[in-house]
MARMAR-248655 format. One record per residue (C-alpha): z, x, y. Coordinates in Angstrom, 3 decimals, padded with zeros to 6 digits. Each point is the difference from the previous one (the first is absolute). Layout:
BEGIN
(r (Z, X, Y));
...
This chain:
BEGIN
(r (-042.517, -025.262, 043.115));
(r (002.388, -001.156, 002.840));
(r (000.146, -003.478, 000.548));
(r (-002.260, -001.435, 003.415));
(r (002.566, -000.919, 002.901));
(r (000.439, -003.323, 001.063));
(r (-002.786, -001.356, 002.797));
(r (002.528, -000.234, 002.777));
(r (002.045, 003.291, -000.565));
(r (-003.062, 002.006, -000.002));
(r (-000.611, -001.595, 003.241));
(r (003.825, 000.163, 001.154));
(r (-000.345, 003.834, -001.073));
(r (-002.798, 000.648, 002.542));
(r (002.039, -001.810, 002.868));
(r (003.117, 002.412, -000.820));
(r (-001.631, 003.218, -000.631));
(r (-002.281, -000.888, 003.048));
(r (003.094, -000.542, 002.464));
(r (001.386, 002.963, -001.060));
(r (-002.706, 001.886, 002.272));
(r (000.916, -002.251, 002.932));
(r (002.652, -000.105, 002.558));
(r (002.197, -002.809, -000.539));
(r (-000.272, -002.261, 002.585));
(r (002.825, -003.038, 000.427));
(r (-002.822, -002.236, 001.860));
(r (-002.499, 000.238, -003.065));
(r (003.063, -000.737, -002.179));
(r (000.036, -003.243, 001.005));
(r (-003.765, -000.470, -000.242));
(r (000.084, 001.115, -003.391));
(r (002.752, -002.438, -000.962));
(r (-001.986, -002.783, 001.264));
(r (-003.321, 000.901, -001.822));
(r (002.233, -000.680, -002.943));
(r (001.001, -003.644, 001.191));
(r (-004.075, -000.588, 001.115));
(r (-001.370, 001.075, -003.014));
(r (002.341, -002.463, -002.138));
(r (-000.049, -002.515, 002.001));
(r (-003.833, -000.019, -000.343));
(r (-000.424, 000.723, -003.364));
(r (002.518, -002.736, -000.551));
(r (-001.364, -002.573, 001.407));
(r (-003.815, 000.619, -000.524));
(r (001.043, 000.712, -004.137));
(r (001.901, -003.220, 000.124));
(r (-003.059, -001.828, 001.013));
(r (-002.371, 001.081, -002.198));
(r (001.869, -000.797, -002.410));
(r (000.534, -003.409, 001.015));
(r (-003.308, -000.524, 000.799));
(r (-001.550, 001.903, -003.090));
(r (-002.502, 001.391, 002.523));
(r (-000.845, 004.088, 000.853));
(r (000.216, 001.201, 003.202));
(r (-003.503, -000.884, 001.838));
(r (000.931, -003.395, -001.133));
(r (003.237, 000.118, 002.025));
(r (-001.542, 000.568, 003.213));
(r (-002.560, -002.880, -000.701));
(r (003.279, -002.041, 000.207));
(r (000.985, 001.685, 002.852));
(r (-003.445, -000.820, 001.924));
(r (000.877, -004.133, -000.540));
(r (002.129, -001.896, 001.378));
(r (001.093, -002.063, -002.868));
(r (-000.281, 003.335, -002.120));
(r (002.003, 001.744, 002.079));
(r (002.450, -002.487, 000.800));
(r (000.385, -000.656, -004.040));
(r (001.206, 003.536, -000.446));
(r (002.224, -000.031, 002.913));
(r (001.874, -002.799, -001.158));
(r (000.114, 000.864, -003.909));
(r (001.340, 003.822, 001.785));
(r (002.925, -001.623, 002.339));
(r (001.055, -002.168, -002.802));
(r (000.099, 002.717, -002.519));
(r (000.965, 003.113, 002.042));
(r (000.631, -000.907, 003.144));
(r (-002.211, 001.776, 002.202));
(r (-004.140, 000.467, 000.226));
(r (-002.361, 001.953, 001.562));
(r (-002.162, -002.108, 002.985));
(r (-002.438, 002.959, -000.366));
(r (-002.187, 001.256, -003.022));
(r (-000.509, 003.710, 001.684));
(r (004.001, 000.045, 000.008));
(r (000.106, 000.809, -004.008));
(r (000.480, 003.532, 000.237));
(r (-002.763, 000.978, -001.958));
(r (-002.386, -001.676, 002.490));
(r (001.792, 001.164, 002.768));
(r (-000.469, 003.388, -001.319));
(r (-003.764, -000.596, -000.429));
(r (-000.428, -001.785, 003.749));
(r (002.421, 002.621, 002.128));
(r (-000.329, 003.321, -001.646));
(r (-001.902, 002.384, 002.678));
(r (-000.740, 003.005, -001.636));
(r (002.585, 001.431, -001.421));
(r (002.859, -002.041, 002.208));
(r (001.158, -003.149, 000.246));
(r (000.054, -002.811, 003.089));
(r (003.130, 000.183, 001.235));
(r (-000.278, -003.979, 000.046));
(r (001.205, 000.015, -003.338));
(r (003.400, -000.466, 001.145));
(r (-001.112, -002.877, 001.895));
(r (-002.457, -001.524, -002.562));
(r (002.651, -001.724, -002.278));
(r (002.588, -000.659, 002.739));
(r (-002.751, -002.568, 001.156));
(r (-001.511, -001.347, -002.773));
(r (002.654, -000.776, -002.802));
(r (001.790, -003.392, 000.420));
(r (003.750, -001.690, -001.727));
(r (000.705, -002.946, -001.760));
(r (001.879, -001.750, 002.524));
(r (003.939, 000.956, 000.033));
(r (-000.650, 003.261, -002.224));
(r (003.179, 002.159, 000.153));
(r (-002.625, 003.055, -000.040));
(r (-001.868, -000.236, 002.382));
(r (002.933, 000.809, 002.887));
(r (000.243, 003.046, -002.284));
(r (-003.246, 001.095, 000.442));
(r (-000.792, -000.675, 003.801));
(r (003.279, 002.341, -000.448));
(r (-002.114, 002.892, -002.114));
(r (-003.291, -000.581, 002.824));
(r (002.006, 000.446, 002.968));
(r (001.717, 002.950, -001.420));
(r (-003.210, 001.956, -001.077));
(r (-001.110, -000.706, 003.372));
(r (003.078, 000.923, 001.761));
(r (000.290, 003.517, -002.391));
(r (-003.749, 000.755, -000.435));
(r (-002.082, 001.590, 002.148));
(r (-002.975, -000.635, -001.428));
(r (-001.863, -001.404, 002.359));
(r (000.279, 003.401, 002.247));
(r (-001.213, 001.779, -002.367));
(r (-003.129, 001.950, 000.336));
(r (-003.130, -000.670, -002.562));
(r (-000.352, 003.643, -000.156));
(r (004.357, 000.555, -000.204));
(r (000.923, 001.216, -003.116));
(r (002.341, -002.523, -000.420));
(r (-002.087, -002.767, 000.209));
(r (-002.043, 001.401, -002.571));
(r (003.248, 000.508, -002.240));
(r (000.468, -003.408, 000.185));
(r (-003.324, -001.256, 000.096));
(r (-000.349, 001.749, -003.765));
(r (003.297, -001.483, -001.312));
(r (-001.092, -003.088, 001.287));
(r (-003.273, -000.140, -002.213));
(r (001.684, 001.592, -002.905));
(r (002.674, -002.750, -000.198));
(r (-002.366, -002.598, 000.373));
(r (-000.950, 001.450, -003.789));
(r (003.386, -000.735, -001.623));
(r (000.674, -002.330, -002.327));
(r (002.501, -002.663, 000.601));
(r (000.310, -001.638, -003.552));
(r (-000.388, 003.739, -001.745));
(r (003.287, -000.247, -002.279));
(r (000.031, 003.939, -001.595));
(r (000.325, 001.089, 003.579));
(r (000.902, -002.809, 002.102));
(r (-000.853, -000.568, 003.370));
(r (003.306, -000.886, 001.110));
(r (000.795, 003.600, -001.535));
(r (-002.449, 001.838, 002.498));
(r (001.543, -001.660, 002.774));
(r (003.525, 001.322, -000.651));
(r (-001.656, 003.160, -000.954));
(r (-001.772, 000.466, 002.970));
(r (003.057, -000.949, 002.430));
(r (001.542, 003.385, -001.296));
(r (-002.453, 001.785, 000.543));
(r (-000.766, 002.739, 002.113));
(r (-001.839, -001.921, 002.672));
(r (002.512, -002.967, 000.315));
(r (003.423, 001.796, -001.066));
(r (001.807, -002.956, -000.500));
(r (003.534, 001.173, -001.973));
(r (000.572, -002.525, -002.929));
(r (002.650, -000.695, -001.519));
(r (001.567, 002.286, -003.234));
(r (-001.330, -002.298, -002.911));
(r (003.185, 001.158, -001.422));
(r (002.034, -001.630, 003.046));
(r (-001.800, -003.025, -000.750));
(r (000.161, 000.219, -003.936));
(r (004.129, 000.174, 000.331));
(r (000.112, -002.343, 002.925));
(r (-001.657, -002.944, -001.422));
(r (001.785, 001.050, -003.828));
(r (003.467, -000.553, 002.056));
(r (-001.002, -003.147, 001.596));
(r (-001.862, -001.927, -003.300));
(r (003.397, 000.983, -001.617));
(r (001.875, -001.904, 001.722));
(r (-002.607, -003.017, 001.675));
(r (-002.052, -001.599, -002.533));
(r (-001.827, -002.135, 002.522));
(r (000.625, -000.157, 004.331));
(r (-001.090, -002.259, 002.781));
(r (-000.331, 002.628, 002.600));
(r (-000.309, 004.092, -000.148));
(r (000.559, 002.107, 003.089));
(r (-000.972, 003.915, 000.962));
(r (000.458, 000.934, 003.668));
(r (-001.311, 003.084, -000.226));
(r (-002.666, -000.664, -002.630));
(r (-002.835, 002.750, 000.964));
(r (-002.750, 000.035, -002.430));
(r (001.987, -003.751, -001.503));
(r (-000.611, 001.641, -003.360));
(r (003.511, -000.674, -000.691));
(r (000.270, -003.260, 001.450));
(r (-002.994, -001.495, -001.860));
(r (000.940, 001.432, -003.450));
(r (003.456, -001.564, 000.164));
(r (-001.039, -003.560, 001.338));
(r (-003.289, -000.107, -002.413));
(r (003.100, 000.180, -002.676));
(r (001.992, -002.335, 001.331));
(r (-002.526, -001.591, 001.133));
(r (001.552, -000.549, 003.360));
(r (-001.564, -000.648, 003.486));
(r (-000.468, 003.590, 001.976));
(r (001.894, 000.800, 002.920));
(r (-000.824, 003.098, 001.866));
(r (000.542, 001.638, 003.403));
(r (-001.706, 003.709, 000.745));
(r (-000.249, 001.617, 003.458));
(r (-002.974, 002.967, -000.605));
(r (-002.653, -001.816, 000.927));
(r (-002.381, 002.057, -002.718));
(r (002.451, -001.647, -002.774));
(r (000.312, -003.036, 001.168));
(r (-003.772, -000.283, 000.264));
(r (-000.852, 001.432, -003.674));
(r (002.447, -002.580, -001.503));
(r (-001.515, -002.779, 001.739));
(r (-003.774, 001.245, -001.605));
(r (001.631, 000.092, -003.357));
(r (001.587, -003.640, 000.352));
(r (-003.801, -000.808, 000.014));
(r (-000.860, 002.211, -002.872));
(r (002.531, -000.733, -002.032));
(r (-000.317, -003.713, 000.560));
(r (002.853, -000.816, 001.178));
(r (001.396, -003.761, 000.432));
(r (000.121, 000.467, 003.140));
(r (002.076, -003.525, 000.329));
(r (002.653, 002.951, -001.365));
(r (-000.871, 002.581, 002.216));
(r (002.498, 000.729, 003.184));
(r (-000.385, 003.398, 001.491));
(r (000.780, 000.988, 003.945));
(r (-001.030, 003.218, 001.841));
(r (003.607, 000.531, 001.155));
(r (002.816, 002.581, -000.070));
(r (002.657, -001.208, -002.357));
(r (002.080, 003.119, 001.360));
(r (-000.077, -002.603, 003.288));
(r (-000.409, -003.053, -001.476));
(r (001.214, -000.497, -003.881));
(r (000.179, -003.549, -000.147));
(r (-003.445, -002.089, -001.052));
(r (000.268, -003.301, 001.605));
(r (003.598, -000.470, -000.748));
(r (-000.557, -000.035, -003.889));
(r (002.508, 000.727, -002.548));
(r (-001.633, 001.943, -002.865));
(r (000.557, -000.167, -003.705));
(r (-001.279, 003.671, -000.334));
(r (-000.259, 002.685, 002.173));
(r (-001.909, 003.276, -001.112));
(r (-001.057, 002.875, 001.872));
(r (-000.911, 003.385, 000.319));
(r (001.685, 001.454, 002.898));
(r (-002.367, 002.685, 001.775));
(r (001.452, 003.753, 000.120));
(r (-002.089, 001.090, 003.436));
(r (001.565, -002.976, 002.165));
(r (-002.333, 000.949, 003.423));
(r (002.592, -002.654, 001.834));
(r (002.440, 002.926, 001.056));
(r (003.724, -000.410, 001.873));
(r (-001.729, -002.219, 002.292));
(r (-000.979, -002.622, -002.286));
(r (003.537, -000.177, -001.741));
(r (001.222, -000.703, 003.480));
(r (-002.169, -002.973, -000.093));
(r (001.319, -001.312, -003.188));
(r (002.290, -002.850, -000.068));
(r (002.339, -001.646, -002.243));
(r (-001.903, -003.407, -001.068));
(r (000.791, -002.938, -002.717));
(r (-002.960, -002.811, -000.488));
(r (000.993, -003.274, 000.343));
(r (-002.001, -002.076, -002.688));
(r (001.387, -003.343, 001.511));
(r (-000.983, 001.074, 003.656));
(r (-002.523, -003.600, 000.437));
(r (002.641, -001.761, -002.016));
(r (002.911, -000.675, 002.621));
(r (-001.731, -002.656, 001.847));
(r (-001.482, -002.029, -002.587));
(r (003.392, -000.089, -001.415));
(r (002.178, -001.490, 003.235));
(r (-003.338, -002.648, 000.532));
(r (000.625, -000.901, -003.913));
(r (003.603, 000.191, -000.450));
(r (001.118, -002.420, 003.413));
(r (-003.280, -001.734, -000.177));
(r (-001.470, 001.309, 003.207));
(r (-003.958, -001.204, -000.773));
(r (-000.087, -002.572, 002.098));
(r (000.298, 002.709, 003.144));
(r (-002.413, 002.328, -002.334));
(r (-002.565, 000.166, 003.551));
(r (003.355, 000.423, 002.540));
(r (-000.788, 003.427, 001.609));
(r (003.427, 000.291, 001.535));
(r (001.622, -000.453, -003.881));
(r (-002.487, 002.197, -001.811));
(r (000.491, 002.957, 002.799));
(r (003.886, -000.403, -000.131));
(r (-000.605, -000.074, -003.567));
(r (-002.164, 003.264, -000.087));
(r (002.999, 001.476, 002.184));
(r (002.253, -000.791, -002.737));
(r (-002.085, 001.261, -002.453));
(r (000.138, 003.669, 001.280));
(r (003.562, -000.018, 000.544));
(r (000.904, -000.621, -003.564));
(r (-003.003, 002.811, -000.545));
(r (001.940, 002.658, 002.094));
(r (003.402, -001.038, -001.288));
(r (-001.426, 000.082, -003.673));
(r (-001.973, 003.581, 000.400));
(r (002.931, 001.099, 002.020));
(r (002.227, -000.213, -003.202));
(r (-002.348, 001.860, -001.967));
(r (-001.310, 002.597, 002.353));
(r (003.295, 001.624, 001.360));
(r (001.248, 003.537, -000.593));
(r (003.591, 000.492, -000.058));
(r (002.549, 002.920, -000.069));
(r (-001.594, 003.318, -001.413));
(r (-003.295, -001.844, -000.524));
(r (-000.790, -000.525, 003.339));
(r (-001.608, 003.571, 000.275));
(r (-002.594, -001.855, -002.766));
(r (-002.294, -001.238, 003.147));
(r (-000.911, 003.108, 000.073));
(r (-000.927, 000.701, -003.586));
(r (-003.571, 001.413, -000.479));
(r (000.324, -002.178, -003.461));
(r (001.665, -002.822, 001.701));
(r (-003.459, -001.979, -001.416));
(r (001.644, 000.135, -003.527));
(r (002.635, -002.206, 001.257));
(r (-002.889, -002.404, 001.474));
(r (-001.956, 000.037, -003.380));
(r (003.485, -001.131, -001.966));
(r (000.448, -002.582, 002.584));
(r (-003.040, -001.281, -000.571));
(r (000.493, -000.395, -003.900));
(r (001.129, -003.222, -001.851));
(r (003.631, 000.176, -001.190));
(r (-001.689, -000.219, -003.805));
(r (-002.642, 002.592, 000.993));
(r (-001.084, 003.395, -000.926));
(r (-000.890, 002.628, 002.322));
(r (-001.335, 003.050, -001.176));
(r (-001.450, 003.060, 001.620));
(r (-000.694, 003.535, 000.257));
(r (001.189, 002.311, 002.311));
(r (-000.060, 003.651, 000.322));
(r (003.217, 001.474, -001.621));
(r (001.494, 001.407, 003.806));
(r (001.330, -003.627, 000.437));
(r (002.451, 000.424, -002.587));
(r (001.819, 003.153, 001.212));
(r (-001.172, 000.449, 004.169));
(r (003.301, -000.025, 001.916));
(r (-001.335, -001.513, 002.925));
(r (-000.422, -003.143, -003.144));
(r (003.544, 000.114, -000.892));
(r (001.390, -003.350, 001.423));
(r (-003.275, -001.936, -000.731));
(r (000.914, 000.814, -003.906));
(r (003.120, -001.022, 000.530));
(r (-001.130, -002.756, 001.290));
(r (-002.489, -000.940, -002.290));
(r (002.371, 000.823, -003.177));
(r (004.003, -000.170, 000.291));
(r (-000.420, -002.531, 002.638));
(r (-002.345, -002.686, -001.096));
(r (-000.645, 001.134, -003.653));
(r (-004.188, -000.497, 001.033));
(r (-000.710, 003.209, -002.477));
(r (-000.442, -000.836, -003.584));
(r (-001.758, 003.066, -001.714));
(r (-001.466, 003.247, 001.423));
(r (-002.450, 001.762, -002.098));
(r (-001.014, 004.100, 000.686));
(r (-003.837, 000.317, -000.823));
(r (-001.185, 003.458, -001.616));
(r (-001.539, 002.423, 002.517));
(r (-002.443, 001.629, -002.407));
(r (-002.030, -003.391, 000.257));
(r (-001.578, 000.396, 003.383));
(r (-000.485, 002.602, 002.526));
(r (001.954, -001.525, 002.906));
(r (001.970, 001.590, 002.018));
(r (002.939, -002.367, -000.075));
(r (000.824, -001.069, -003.168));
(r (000.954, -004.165, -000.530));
(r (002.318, -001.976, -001.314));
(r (000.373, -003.788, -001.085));
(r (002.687, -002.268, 001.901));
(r (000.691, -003.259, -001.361));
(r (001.350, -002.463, 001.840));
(r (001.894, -003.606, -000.567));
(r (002.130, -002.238, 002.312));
(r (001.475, -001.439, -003.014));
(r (001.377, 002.575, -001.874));
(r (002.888, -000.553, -002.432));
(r (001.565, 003.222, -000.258));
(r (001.420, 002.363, 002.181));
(r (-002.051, 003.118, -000.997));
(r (-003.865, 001.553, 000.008));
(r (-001.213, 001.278, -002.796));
(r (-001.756, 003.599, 000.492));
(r (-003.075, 001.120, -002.434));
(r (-001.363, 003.011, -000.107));
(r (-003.280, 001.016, -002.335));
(r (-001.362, 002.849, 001.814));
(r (000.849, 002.122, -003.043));
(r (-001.187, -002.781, -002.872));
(r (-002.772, -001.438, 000.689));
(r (-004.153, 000.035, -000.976));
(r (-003.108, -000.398, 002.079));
(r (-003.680, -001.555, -000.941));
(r (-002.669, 000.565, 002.414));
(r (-001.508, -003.031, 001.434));
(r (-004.042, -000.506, -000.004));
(r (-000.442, -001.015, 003.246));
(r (-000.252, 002.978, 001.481));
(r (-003.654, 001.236, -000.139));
(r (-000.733, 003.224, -001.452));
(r (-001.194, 002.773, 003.154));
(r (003.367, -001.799, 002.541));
(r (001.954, 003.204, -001.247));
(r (002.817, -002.199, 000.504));
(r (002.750, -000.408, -003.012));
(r (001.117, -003.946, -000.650));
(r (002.807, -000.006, -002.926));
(r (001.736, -002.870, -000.361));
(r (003.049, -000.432, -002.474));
(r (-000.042, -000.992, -003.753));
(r (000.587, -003.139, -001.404));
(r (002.838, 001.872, -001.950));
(r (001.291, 001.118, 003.174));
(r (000.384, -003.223, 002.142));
(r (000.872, -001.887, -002.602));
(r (003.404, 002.250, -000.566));
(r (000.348, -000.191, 003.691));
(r (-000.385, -003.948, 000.049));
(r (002.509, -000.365, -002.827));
(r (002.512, 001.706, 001.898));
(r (-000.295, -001.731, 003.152));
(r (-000.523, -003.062, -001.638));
(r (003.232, 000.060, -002.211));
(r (001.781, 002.626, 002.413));
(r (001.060, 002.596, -002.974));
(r (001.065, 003.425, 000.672));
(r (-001.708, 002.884, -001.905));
(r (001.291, 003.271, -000.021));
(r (-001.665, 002.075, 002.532));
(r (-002.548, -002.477, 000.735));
(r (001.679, -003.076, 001.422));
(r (003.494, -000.928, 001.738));
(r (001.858, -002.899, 001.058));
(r (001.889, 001.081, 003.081));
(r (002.961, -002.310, 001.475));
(r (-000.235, -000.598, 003.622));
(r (003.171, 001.719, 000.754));
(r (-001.665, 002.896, -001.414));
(r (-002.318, 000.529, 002.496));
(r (002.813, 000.624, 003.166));
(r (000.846, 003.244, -002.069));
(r (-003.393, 000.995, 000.676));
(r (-000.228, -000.922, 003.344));
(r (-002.629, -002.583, -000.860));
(r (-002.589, 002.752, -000.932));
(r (-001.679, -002.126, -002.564));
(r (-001.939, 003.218, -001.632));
(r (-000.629, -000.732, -003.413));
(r (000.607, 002.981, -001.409));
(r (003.687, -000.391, 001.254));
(r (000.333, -003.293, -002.400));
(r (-001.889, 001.017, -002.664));
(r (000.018, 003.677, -001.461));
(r (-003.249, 001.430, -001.448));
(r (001.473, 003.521, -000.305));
(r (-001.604, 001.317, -003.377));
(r (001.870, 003.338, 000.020));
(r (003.172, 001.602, -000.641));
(r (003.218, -000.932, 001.946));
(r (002.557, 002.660, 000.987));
(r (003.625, -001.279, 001.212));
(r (001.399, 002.084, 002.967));
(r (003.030, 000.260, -001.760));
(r (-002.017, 001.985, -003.045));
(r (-001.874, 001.921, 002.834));
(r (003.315, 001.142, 001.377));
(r (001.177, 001.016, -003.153));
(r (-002.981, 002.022, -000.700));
(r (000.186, 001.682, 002.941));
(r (003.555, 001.095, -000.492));
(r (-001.001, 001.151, -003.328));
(r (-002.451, 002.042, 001.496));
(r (001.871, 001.615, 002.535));
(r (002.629, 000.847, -002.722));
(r (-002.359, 001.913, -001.731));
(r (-001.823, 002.030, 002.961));
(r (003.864, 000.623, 000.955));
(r (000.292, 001.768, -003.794));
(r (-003.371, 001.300, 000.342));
(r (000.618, 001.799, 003.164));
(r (003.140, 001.157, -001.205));
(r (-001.497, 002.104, -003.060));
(r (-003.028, 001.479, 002.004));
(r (002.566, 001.365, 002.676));
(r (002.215, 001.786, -003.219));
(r (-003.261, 001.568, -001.395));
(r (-000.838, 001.315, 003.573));
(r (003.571, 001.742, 000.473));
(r (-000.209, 001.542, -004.094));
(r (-003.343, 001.187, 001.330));
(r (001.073, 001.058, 003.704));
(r (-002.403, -002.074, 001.551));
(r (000.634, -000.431, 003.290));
(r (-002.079, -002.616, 001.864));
């Protein structure tokens, strides 16, 4: 007898299989999302309080209908998880009860919570989630929808049927569904490889036992992001400019409880922008996506930038150092002051963020980012990130290697990934980078023939979509090598920088590090072969022309 599925992927099951029949729709994606972040947040905070209170749930809206009941559960909620519902009907549940007309849903839903949940005063989360309302009102259309449309009753249905999930189920989590769902059909929100993130955040916990700050300017679904700073248990720094993924990680900070004290994400182009308020990072990690939708035009708008981490220090410094706080309130000293101030700014970036010689032409670089995302590194940092294999061998990428290697000696180990593993188009590779390095070379590894997968659970059974990651085995030979830099015959190189000019600076692994399981022929053997041969047709040719004249055969 087969065992009884979990409570919330039998209901997760329906939702899939259901939107399967539907026309994906990008407006109800972001409806859909939400549900997610109303149901929690309600459950949440109406389990939390029962709890508390040791009460059920009619005797939680007798609190609600006193004053000094009500105003005893507000006060226990702020204090313990910083926000609280002014409204009983705003629990989901008894919204559901209260708004459902038929078979749809009042479209005031979306408008219910916005007005009746309330912060503990300075709550990081709360700019966050004014964030997530005016989004879903900005995206959704939901309020133009027709009570007869079909997709009102599409989301009307999903709506009631996550209202039934549980949030503290731990055989099929909620947190679980929520990922689930996002790629899904009717959302299509493209994660993140686990298998990206597996070797990403194996690279970076090999080297970092702990950081203070962990960056990812393009961090999409933040799946990598979050698994690397929950190990190093690091404050999150994110930017994303799809505003579908930049909206579904800032749900999931909620579900996933983030500290959100630790949580810094923008909706901004790092392609325009790369630098997060001037911060020097101890880790940078990053997925960088294969289907850039910027085009030529948006690497014209890229320019070279540096943070300045001491950009509010200058003018502190000349008050402190000639003892200028007596004329702290003088207008005319603090504007000739803030004057100064950019000056040495300009003069500073200007040493950094000048092209010279044959490098010039890197303005132009559709990659010229890379350069932004080393500059915005600590000199004892890390950076790694994965790329799609093209940016080791275009042409057009030539100098930027160059640049990047035999000139500044940023790239510290590349690693080829197996193609077998995933079904994209463009296979990926692993660049490491330091500022610090102490050698002059980069070591090359290459397990695309030697390596094993394990499938990873959280993919739910009906997605038809595979999710391999690699074997403990596997990463931990791959760790070893970076980690101790040993060369392994056809599986790892260490490859002098002066190496790389004979190449052209076509940083193809397989050009470092030779997998080539078969038989090798030298030309000279092939020549010799061949002469061989021709010899012996020359004989052969010879004796079929002297049996043709003993015969009289004439051809």
């Amino acid at each position: 007898m087969r065992n009884a599925k979990p409570h919330n992927e039998n209901i997760l099951d329906y939702l899939i299989r259901n939107g399967r029949r539907s026309k994906p729709s990008t407006n109800a994606s972001y409806l859909i999302l939400y549900a997610f972040l109303y149901k929690y947040l309600s459950d949440k905070l109406k389990n939390h309080l029962l709890q508390q209170f040791g009460a059920e749930g009619d005797d939680l809206k007798v609190f609600y209908l006193t004053t000094q009941g009500k105003a005893e559960l507000k006060e226990m909620a702020l204090n313990d998880l910083g926000y609280f519902f002014e409204s009983y009907s705003t629990y989901i549940d008894q919204f559901i009860g209260d708004k459902f007309i038929g078979d749809l849903i009042d479209p005031g839903f979306l408008l219910d919570l916005k007005e009746n949940i309330v912060f503990s005063k300075g709550n990081p989360c709360e700019e966050y989630f004014n964030t997530i309302i005016k989004t879903v009102e900005m995206q959704s259309k939901f309020y133009e929808m027709s009570y007869d449309s079909e997709q009102a009753l599409r989301v009307s249905d999903f709506l009631l049927n996550v209202s039934k999930l549980d949030i503290e189920e731990r055989e099929f989590t909620f947190q679980r569904c929520y990922d689930l769902m996002a790629s899904s059909r009717q959302v299509r929100l493209l994660r993140t490889p686990d298998y990206i993130t597996q070797i990403l955040e194996r690279i970076i916990i090999s080297e970092k036992a702990s950081s203070d700050c962990v960056y990812d300017p393009f961090m999409g679904d933040a799946s990598t992001l979050v698994k690397v700073s929950q190990a190093l248990n690091a404050p999150i720094y994110g930017k994303e400019s799809r505003d579908l993924y930049y909206f579904y990680s800032l749900i999931k900070a909620f579900i996933y409880e983030y500290d959100f004290n630790d949580v810094f994400l923008k909706s901004e182009d790092a392609i325009q922008s790369m630098s997060f308020d001037d911060r020097l990072f101890d880790v940078i990690v990053s997925k960088i996506p294969n289907n850039f939708r910027y085009g030529r035009d948006a690497y014209r708008r890229q320019n070279l930038e540096a943070p300045n981490p001491n950009k509010n220090d200058i003018k502190e410094q000349l008050i402190s150092k000639y003892d200028l706080s007596e004329f702290g309130q003088d207008e005319e000293l603090l504007n000739a002051l803030s004057i100064l101030e950019k000056k040495v700014h300009a003069a500073e970036k200007s040493n950094i963020l000048h092209f010279e010689g044959e490098y010039e032409s890197l303005t132009d670089s559709e990659f010229l980012f890379v350069i932004n995302m080393v500059n915005n590194l600590r000199e004892d940092g890390i950076m790694a990130i994965s790329v799609s294999q093209n940016f080791l061998f275009k042409k057009s990428l030539t100098t930027l290697r160059k640049f990047l290697t035999y000139e500044n000696n940023y790239v510290d180990t590349i690693i080829s990934l197996p193609e077998g593993i995933s079904k994209s188009i463009r296979p990926e590779v692993i660049i490491i980078f330091r500022k610090n390095k102490n050698s002059d070379d980069i070591l090359f590894i290459d397990f695309s023939k030697d390596y094993g997968t394990v499938q990873n659970r959280r993919i739910m059974p009906g997605m038809f979509r595979s999710n391999s990651i690699f074997s403990d085995k596997t990463l931990d030979k791959v760790i070893d090598v970076f980690t101790n830099r040993k060369t392994i015959d056809k599986f790892s190189q260490v490859v002098p920088l002066m190496d790389l000019e004979k190449n052209d600076f076509n940083l193809t692994v397989s050009r470092y590090v030779d997998t080539y399981e078969g038989v090798y022929i030298r030309l000279k053997d092939l020549k010799s072969d061949k002469r061989d041969i021709s010899e012996k047709m020359d004989c052969l040719n010879e004796k079929i022309e002297m049996m043709m004249d003993e015969l009289d055969i004439n051809l």
